[in-house]
Residue, then its C-alpha position, 0 to 999 in steps of 0.5 A: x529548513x525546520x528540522x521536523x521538515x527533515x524528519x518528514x522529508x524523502x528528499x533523494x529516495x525512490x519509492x515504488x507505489x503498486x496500485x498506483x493510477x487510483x485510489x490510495x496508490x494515486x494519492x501515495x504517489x502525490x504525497x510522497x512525491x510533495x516530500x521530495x521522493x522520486x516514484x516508481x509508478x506501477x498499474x496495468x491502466x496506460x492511460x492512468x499511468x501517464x497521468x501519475x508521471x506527469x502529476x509527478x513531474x509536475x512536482x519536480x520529482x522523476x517518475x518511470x510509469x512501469x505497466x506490470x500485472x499483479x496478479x502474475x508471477x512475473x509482473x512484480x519481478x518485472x516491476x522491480x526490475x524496471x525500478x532498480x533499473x530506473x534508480x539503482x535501488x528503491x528505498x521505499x516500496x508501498x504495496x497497495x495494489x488488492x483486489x476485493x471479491x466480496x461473497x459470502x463464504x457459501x458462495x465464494x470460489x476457489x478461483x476468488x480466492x486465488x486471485x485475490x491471495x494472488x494479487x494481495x498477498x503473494x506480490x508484496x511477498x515477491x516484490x520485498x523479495x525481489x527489493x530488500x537485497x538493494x534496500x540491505x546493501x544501501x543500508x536501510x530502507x522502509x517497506x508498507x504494506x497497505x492491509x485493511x481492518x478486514x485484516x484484524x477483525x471478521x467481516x461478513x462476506x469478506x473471507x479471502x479479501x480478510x484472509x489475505x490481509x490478515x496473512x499480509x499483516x503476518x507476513x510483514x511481522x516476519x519480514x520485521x524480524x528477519x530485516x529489522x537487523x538490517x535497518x528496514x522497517x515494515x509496517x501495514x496501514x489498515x484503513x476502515x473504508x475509504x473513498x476510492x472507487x473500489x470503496x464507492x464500488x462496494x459501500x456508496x449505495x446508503x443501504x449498504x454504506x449508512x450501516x458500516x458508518x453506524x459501526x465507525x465512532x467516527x461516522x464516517x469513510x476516510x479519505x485516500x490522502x489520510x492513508x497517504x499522510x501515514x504512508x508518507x510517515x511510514x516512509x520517513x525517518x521520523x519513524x524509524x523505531x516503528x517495525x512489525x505493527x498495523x497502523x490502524x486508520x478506522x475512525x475507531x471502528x476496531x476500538x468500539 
């Protein structure tokens, strides 16, 4: 095997993946997977689950489907449970699952705003909380946050979806300071927009896509497999010196 292989390579590392039966977290589960990693599968969707874990296996890998909710107190608690209990420890956690109410702010609500600080921002809190003890114990291990542009710059009708990404990206500096001693690295990925179905949701209609691709000196919406790639780097040795930084995949947007 190259030696660069080696770099990239999560051969006998568990990962769990929220968020996992579409999207960015479906596409995570493939790449880390194709690189040697046994997945933790976690969503709320049975029917899309299964069919993670049999993409999974198909590749050789294990793979626990672990149906867990979010946007609850419990569902990351159990999550990790089911994990640790399936692979002994998880050496690699990718909070992906979000949601995204977009209003503007006149017209936001309270209960937008809980739910979406509920789903983004409290679950990455608790399942770090409830995994890093493992991670430390073993010696190491990678934690990404999946954030957003909408993290680092103002977007118009993006006030709790923005707000809870710019606190991810906070939370994931003070998680580098206190575990870097540790040998746990965290980082987020702030993607521009990216053609899941919660994107084409929200920016498929060209009246309302074609003025955001004007904003990307790239021209274009980004695709769920280029977050992966850099999750995929995120979760290997290759970056082991990376800790505390937003890894911005904007096509330029933020640059221009």
């Amino acid at each position: 095997m190259a030696e660069w292989t080696r770099r990239f390579g999560l051969e006998g590392k568990a990962a769990l993946v929220t968020g996992a039966t579409k999207g960015i977290g479906l596409e995570t589960c493939k790449v880390l997977a194709d690189a040697g990693a046994d997945i933790a599968a976690v969503g709320r969707d049975q029917a899309g689950l299964a069919e993670i874990k049999a993409a999974v296996e198909a590749k050789g890998r294990r793979c626990v489907a672990i149906a867990a909710d979010m946007a609850t107190v419990d569902g990351p608690a159990k999550a990790a449970k089911e994990a640790l209990a399936a692979f002994g420890t998880v050496d690699i956690l990718v909070n992906n699952a979000a949601i995204a109410l977009i209003a503007p702010l006149l017209e936001a609500t309270s209960d937008d705003w809980d739910a979406t600080m509920a789903v983004n921002l409290r679950a990455p809190f608790l399942l770090a909380k409830a995994l890093v003890p493992a991670m430390i114990k073993k010696g190491g291990g990678k934690i990404i946050n999946i954030s957003s542009q909408a993290g680092v710059i103002g977007q118009d009708s993006h006030a709790a979806y923005g707000a809870s990404k710019g606190g991810l990206n906070t939370l994931t500096k003070v998680m580098c300071v206190e575990w870097a001693k540790h040998n746990v690295q965290v980082n987020t990925v702030c993607p521009t927009v990216i053609l899941t179905p919660m994107g084409e949701e929200h920016w498929g209609k060209p009246e309302r896509g074609d003025p955001m691709k004007a904003k990307i000196p790239a021209g274009r919406f980004g695709k769920p497999v280029e977050v992966a790639d850099m999750v995929l780097y995120l979760a290997s040795s290759a970056s082991n010196l990376v800790n505390g930084q937003d890894m911005l995949i904007d096509g330029g947007y933020t640059a221009a």
